[in-house]
C-alpha positions as CSV (number, residue, x, y, z in Angstrom):
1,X,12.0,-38.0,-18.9
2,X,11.8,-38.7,-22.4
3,X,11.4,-36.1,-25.5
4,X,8.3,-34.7,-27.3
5,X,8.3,-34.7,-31.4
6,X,10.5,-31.6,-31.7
7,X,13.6,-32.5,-29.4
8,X,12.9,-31.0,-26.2
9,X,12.2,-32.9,-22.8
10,X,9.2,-33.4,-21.8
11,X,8.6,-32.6,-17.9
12,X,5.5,-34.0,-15.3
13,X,4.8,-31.0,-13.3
14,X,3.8,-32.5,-10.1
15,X,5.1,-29.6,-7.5
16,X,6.1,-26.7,-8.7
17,X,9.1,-24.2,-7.6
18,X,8.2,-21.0,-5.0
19,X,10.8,-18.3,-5.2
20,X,11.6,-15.6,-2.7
21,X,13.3,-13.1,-4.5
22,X,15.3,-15.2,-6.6
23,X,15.4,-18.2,-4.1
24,X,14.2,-21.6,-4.2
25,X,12.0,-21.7,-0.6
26,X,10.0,-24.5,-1.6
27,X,7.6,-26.3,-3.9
28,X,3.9,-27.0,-4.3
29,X,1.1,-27.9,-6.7
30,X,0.1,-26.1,-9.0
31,X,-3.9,-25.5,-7.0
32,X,-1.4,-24.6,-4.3
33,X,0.7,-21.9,-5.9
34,X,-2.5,-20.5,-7.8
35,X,-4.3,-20.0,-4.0
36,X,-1.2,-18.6,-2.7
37,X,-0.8,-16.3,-5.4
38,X,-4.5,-15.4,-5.0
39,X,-4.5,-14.5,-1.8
40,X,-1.2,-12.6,-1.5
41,X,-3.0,-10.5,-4.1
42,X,-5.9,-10.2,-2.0
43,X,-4.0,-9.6,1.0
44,X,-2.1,-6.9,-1.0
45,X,-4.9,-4.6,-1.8
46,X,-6.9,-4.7,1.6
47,X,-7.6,-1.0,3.9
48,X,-4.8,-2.3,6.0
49,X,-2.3,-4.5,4.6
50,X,-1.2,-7.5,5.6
51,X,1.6,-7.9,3.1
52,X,4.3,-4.9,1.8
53,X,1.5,-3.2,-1.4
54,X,5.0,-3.8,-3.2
55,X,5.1,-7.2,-3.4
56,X,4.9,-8.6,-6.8
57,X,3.0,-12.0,-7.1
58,X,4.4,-13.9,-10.3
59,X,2.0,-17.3,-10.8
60,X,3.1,-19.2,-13.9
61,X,1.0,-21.7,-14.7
62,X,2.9,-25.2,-17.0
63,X,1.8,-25.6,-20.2
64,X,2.4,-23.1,-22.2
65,X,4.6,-24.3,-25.0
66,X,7.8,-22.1,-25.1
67,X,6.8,-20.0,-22.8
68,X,8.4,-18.9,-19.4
69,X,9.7,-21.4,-16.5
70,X,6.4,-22.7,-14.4
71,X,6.1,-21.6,-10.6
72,X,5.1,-19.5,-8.0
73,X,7.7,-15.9,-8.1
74,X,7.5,-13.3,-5.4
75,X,10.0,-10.4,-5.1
76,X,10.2,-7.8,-2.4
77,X,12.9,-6.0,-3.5
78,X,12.6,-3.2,-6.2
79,X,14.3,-4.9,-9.1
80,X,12.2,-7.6,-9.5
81,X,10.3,-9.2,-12.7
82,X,11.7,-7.8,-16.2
83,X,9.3,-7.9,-18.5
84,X,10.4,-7.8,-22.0
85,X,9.8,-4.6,-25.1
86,X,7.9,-5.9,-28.1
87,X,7.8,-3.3,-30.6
């Protein structure tokens, strides 16, 4: 890769990373992760669910400058994302 203006690399997202509770399972686009991540949320909140209510569904879109790593995160366990303060 080479390096935008400020030093950093620059990456090509072509397939993002899905995590399992912390685990590399596999990668996909980025339409991919989005329509996964929208339907486990749908699936989530249905009379009878079809996946643990507890699941948390982490889709991180690339692009945004600085911000957090890009992919698709779920977690079943109960520590799972940390979000942080700001006070």
């Amino acid at each position: 890769g080479g390096e935008s203006g400020d030093g950093r690399g620059v990456a090509n997202f072509g397939n993002l990373p899905v995590c399992v509770n912390g685990r590399v399972v596999g990668g996909a686009s980025v339409k991919i992760c989005k329509a996964i991540a929208n339907q486990l949320r749908f699936l989530k909140v249905q009379e009878k669910p079809v996946v643990p209510p507890t699941l948390e569904v982490a889709f991180i879109p690339p692009g945004v400058k600085g911000g957090p790593y890009p992919g698709l995160f779920l977690f079943t366990i109960a520590a799972r994302v940390v979000r942080p303060v700001l006070q």
